[in-house]
C-alpha positions, 0 to 999 in steps of 0.5 A: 243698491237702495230702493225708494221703496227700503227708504220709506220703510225705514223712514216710517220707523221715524216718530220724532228726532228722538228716532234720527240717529237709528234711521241714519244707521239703517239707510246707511247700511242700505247704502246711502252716501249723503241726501237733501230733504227740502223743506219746501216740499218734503221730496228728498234726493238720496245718493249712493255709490256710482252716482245712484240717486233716488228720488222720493217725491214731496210728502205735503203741500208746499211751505212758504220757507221765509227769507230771513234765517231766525238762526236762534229761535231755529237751534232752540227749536231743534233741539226741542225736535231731537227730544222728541217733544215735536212731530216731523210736521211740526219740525218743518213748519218751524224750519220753514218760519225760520228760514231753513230751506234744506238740510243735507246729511252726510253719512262719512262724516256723520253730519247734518248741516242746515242751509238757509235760501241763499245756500248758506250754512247755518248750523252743522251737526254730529249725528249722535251714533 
């Protein structure tokens, strides 16, 4: 089973968006199910099989995430990230501008769908494999 130590490894690997679809497949091929990343803070929580979970702890002072969701301004801006023309700081700054407060990824479904702080969905993706 997973290790927080494997999923920092893997997650180093990671320079832009452009990098995502290659970390899913490693972490799910160490047996990851789903996460959460927050935006607030960066901690993630990492589940498996039998109710393992993994928690990686925040990675940077916290973030104000707003409380109107720029649903618009968001998707333009994500699909800057998944270019590669942003860093991941840059991405969660933005997400946090924007009003996003998570995003969960699914690994049976190959999904990411961004939630606002009313735990409303506001986008869901395909991970490209």
């Amino acid at each position: 089973m997973f290790t927080v130590e494997q999923i920092k490894a893997a997650h180093s690997k990671v320079k832009s968006g452009a990098d995502f679809p290659a970390y899913i497949k490693e972490i799910k091929s160490l047996g990851v199910t789903h996460y959460e990343a927050y935006v607030s803070d960066g901690h993630i929580d990492y589940h498996g099989a039998d109710s393992r979970t993994v928690k990686v702890p925040a990675k940077y002072d916290p973030l104000v995430v707003a409380e109107t969701t720029q649903v618009e301004y968001f998707k333009a801006e994500l699909i800057a990230h998944q270019q590669g023309k942003t860093d991941f700081i840059t991405f969660i700054k933005m997400c946090a501008e924007t009003g996003i407060e998570k995003w969960e990824i699914c690994m049976d479904k190959m999904s990411c769908t961004y939630y606002n702080k009313k735990g409303n969905e506001i986008l869901v993706e395909e991970i490209p494999q």
